[in-house]
C-alpha positions as CSV (number, residue, x, y, z in Angstrom):
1,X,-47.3,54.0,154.5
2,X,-47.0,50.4,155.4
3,X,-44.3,48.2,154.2
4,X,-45.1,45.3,151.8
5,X,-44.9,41.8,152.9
6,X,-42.4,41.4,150.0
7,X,-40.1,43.8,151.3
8,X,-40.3,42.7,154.9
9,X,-39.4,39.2,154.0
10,X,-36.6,40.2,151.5
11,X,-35.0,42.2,154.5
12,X,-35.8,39.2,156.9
13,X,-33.6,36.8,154.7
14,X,-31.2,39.2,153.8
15,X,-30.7,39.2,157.8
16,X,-31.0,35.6,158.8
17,X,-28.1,35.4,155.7
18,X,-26.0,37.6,157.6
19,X,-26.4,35.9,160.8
20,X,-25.3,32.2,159.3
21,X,-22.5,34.0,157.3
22,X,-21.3,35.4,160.9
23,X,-22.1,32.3,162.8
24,X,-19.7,30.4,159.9
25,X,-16.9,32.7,160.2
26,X,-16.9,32.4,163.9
27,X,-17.1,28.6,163.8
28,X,-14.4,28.8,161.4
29,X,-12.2,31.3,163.1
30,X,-12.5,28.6,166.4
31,X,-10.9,25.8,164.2
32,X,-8.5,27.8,162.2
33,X,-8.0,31.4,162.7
34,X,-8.4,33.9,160.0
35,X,-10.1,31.7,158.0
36,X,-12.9,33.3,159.5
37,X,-11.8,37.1,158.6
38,X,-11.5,35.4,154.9
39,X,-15.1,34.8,155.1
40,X,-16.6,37.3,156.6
41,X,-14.7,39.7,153.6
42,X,-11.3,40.9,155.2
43,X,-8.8,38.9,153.0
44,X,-5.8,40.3,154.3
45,X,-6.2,40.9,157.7
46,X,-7.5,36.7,157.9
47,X,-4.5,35.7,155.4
48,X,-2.0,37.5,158.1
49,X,-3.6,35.9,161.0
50,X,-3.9,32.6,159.2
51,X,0.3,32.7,158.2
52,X,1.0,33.9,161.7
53,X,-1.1,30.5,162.7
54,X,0.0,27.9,160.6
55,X,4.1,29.3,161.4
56,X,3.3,28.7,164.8
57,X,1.8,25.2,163.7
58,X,4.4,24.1,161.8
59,X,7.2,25.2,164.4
60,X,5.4,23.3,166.6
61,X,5.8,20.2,164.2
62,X,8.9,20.3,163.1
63,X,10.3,21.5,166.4
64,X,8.4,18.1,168.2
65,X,11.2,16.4,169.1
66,X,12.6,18.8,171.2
67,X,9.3,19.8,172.6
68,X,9.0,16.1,174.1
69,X,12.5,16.8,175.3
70,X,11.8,19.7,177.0
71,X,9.3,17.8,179.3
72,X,11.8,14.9,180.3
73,X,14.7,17.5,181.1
74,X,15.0,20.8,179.5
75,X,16.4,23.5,180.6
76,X,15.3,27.1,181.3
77,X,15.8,28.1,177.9
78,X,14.1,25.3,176.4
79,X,10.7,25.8,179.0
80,X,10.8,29.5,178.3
81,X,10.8,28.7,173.9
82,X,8.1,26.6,175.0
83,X,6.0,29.0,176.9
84,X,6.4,31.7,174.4
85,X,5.3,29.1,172.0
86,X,2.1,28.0,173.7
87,X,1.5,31.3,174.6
88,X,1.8,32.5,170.8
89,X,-0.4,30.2,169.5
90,X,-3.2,31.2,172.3
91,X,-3.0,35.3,171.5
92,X,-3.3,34.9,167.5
93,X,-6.5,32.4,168.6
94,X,-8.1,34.9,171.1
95,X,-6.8,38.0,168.5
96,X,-8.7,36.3,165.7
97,X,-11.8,35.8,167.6
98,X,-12.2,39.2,169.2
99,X,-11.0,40.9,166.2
100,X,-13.9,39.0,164.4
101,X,-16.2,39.7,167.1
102,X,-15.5,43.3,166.8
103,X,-16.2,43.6,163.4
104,X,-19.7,43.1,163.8
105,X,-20.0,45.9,166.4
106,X,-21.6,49.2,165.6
107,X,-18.4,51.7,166.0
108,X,-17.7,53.6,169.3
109,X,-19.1,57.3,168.4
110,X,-17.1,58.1,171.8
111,X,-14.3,61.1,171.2
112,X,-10.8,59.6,170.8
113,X,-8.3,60.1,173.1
114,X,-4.5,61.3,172.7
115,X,-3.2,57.0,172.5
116,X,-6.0,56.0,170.5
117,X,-5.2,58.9,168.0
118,X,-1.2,57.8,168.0
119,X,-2.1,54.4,167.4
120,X,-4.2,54.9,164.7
121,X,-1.6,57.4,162.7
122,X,0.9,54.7,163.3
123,X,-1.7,52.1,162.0
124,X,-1.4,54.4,158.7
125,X,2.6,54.7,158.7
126,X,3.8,52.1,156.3
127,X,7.1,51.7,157.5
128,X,6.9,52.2,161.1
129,X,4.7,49.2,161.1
130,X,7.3,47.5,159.0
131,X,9.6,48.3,161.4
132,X,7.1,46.9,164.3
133,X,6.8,43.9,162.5
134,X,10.7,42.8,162.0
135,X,11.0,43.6,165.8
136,X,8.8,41.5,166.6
137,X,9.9,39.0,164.7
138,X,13.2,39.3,165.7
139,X,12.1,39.0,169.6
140,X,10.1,35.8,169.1
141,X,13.1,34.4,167.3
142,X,15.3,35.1,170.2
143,X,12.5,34.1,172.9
144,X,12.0,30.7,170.6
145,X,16.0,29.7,169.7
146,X,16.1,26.5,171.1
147,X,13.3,25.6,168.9
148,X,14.8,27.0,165.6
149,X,18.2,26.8,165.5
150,X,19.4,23.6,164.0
151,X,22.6,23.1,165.7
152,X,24.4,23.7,169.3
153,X,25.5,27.2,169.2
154,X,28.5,26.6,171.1
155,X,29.5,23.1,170.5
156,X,32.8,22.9,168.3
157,X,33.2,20.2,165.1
158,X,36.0,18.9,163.4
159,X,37.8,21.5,162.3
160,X,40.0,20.1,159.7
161,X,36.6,19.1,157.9
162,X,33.2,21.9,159.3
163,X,35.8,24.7,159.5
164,X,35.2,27.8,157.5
165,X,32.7,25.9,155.5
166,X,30.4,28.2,152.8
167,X,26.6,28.4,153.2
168,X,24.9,25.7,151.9
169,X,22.5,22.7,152.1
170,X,24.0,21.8,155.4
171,X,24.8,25.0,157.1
172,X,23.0,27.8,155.3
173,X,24.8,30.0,156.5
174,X,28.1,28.5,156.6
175,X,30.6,27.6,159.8
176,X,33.1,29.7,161.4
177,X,36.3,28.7,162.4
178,X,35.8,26.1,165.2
179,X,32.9,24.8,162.8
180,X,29.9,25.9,164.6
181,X,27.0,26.7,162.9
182,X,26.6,30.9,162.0
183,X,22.7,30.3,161.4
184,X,22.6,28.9,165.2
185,X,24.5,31.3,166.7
186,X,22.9,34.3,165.4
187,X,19.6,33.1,166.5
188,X,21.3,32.2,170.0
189,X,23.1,35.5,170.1
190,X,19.8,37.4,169.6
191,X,18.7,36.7,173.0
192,X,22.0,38.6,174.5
193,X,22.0,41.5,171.9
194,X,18.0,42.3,172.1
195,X,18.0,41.4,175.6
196,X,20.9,43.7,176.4
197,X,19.1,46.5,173.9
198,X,16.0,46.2,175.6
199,X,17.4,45.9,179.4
200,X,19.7,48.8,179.3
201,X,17.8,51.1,177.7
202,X,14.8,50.3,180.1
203,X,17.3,51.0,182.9
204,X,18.4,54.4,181.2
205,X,15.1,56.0,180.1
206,X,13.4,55.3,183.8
207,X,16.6,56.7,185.6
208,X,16.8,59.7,182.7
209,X,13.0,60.3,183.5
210,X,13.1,60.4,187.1
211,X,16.5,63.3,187.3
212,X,14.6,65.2,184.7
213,X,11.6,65.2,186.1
214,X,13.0,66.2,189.5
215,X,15.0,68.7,187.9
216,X,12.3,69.9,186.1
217,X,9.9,70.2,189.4
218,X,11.5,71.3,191.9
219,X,14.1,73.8,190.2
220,X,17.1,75.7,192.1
221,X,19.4,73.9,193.8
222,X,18.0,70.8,192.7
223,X,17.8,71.4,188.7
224,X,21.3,73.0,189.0
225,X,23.3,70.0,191.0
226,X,21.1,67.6,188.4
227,X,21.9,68.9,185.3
228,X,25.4,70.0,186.1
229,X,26.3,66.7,186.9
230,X,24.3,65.0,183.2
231,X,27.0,68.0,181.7
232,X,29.5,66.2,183.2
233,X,28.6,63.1,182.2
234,X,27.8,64.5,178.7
235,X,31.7,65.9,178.5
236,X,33.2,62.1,179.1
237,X,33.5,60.5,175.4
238,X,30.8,57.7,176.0
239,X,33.1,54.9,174.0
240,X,36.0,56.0,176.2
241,X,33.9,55.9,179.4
242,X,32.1,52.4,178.6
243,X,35.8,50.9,177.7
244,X,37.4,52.2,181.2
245,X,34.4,50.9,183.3
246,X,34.4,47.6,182.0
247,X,37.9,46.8,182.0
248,X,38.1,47.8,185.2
249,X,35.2,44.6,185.8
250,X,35.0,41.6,184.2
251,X,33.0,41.4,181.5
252,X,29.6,40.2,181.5
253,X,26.0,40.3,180.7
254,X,25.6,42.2,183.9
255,X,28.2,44.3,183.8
256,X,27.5,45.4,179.9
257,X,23.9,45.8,180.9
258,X,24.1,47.9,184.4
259,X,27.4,50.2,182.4
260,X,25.0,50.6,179.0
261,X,22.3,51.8,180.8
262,X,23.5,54.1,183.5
263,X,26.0,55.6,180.7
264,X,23.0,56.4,178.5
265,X,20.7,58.5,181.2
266,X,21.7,62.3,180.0
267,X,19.8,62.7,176.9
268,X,16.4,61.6,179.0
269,X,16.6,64.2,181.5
270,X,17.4,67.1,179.4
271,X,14.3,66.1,177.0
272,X,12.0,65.5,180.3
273,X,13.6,68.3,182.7
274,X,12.2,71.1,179.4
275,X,8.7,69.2,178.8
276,X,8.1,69.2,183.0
277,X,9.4,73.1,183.1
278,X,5.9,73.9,181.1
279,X,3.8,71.2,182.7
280,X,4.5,72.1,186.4
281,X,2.7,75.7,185.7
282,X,-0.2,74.0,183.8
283,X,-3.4,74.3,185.6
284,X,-3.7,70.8,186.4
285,X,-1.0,70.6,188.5
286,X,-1.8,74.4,190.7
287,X,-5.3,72.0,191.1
288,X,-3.4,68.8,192.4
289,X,-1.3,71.4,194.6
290,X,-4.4,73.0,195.8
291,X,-6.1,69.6,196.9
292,X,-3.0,69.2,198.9
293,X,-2.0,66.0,197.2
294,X,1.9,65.0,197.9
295,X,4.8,66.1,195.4
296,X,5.6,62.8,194.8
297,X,1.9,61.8,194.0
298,X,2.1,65.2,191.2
299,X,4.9,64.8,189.7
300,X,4.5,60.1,189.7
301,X,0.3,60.7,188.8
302,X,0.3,64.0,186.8
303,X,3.5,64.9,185.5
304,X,5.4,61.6,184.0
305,X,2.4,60.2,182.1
306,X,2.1,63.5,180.4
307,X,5.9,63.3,179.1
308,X,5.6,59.4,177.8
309,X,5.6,60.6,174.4
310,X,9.0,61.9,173.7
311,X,10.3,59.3,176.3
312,X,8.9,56.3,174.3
313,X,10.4,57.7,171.3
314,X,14.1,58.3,173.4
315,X,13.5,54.6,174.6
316,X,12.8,53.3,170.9
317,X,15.2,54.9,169.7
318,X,18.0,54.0,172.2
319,X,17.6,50.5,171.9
320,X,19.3,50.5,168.6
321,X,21.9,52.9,169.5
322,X,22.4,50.4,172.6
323,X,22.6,47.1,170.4
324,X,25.2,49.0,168.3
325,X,27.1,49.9,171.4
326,X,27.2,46.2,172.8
327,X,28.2,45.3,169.2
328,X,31.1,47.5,169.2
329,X,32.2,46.1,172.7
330,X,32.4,42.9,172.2
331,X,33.6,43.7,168.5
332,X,36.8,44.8,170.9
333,X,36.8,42.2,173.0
334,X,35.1,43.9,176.7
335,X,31.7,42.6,176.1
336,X,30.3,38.9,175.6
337,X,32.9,36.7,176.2
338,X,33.1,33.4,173.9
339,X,32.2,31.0,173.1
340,X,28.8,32.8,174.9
341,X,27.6,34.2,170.7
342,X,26.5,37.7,170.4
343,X,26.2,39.6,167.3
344,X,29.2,41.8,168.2
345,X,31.7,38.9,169.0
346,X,30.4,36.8,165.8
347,X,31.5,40.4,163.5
348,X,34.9,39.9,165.4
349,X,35.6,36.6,165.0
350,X,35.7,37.1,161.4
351,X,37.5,39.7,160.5
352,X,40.5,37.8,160.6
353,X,39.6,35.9,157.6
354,X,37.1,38.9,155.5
355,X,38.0,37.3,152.1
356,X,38.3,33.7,152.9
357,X,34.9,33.5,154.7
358,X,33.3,36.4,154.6
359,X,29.9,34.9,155.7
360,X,31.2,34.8,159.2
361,X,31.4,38.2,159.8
362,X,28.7,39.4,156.9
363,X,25.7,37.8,158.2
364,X,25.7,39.0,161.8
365,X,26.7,42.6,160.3
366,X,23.5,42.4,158.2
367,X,21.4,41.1,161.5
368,X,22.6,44.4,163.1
369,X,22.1,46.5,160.8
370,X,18.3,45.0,160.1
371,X,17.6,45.2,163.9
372,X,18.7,48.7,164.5
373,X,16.9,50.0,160.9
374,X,13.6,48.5,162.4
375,X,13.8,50.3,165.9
376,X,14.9,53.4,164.0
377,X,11.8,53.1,161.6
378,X,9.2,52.3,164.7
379,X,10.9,55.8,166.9
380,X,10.4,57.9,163.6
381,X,6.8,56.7,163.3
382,X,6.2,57.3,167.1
383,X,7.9,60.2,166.9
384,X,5.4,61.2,164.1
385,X,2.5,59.8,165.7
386,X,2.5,61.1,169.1
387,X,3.7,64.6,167.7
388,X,0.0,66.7,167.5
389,X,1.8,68.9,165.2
390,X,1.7,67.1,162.7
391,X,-2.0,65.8,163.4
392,X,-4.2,67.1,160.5
């Protein structure tokens, strides 16, 4: 049977329709991304990418003064909110495009591996991604402070008349004593609480996974004189143990950062020492042995990628625990030292005056408590997406 002429030039538009309609949503998506995605029929996905856009735009505006700054003298704060700036604005314009490109793409009929599958399920968790998305967040805000925070963290006003003011029009947040600005220094104090979080853990789970997977490998002596020592270390009350170490030094972002994350090791190992136990008999690694490969090659190229999952979690997991730690530090007075803001010192500095300006202490409280319900809300998702348990 032949086709009719009708039919083959109803098709024929029908395509040459589809072609302009994708040729306007990529012209589109070049001048203002997600405008395209609108177009093209994904609403949401182009009205995300178009806020995330325009943010970025209008930071960009408002912040322009300091931007021209930053050229004549700035320092390495003020380059690096610039560069994460630029660099923002470039990945949502390459996102959008690909993304767009993508969608016209027949879809990949190859299997799915183990990451792809993760991602995916955690695609589908509606509050992990929550989670993902206020961490983020929170890490741009810290990487772009200079840029957002309206006043000098650390510069101190009149006192007699910016002292203990309420949030309002001026300071939305209010002032603390010395009449700084709490908005400005809990943006400013992000950058030492995530970066210390993010540091120190990175520090602990790399050290935990290395002992356990030692441990784990070689057994005998060597998984005895490993995990008796994390025991010990386990028997020390970590609060107690973090106090005596840094008194005995002084106090710093160092210091906090080398003592948080060699403190918080133990709970690695023991997690990576049991997963490598049932990996080193597996017959992928009696095949590495049998090639001859080095033990060092099996247990860097074949044993630790296959244990990410749980350590990812560990990791995601820790860095709020490790925020809350700093916190608690400095909330006692051996960990940021002012006027240097960190979320822990800010909760300390009021609580001297909880009913008379309770803003000065509330507001950083909330931050923490945010920050480490995000991170706990991302681990539980990974958790549940990298466990194939619970795959259906």
């Amino acid at each position: 049977m032949t086709e009719r002429p009708e039919a083959s030039g109803l098709a024929r538009a029908r395509g040459g329709r589809r072609e302009e309609a994708s040729g306007l949503a990529r012209a589109l998506t070049l001048v203002l991304p997600g405008a395209g995605h609108m177009a093209a029929g994904a609403a949401v996905r182009g009205g995300w990418l178009l806020f995330g856009w325009l943010t970025l735009v209008a930071l960009a505006v408002v912040a322009r003064g300091r931007i021209a700054a930053t050229f004549s003298g700035g320092t390495m704060e003020d380059w690096v909110a610039l560069a994460t700036l630029v660099a923002m604005l470039v990945l949502v314009w390459v996102w959008a495009l690909r993304d767009l490109l993508a969608m016209g793409r027949p879809a990949d009929d190859r299997g799915d591996s183990q990451w792809s599958i993760a991602s995916r399920r955690l695609r589908g968790n509606g509050l992990a991604m929550t989670g993902l998305g206020l961490v983020v967040v929170f890490y741009l805000i810290a990487l772009l402070a200079p840029f957002l925070a309206p006043y000098d963290p650390i510069a101190q006003q009149d006192i007699a008349t910016t002292g203990y003011l309420p949030p309002g029009a001026d300071y939305w947040l209010g002032t603390d004593q010395f009449g700084r600005d709490v908005l400005s220094r809990i943006l400013y104090g992000a950058r030492i609480s995530l970066a210390i979080g993010f540091v120190a853990t990175a520090i602990s789970v790399t050290l935990g996974t290395l002992l356990g997977a030692l441990a784990g490998y070689f057994g005998g002596k060597v998984d005895t004189a490993v995990m008796r020592f994390t025991d010990m270390v386990l028997a020390f009350p970590r609060l107690v143990l973090l106090i005596l170490i840094v008194a005995l030094f002084s106090p710093g972002i160092a210091v906090i950062i080398l003592v948080l994350g060699l403190t918080q090791w133990p709970g690695t190992t023991r997690i990576v020492r049991g997963d490598v136990l049932s990996l080193r008999e597996r017959e992928f690694v009696q095949a590495a042995r049998a090639l001859g490969l080095g033990r060092a090659r099996i247990i860097l190229r074949h044993i630790v990628p296959n244990v990410l999952a749980p350590v990812i979690v560990t990791a995601t997991l820790g860095i709020g625990n490790t925020i809350v730690l700093e916190a608690g530090l400095s909330f006692l007075g051996l960990g940021i030292q002012a006027p240097t803001p960190s979320w822990g010192n800010m909760v300390a500095a009021g609580r001297d005056n909880l009913l008379g300006a309770w803003w000065v202490t509330t507001f950083p409280g909330l931050v923490i408590v945010l920050v480490v319900l995000a991170f706990n809300l991302v681990g539980d998702g990974l958790r549940d997406a990298l466990d194939p348990r619970l795959r259906s």
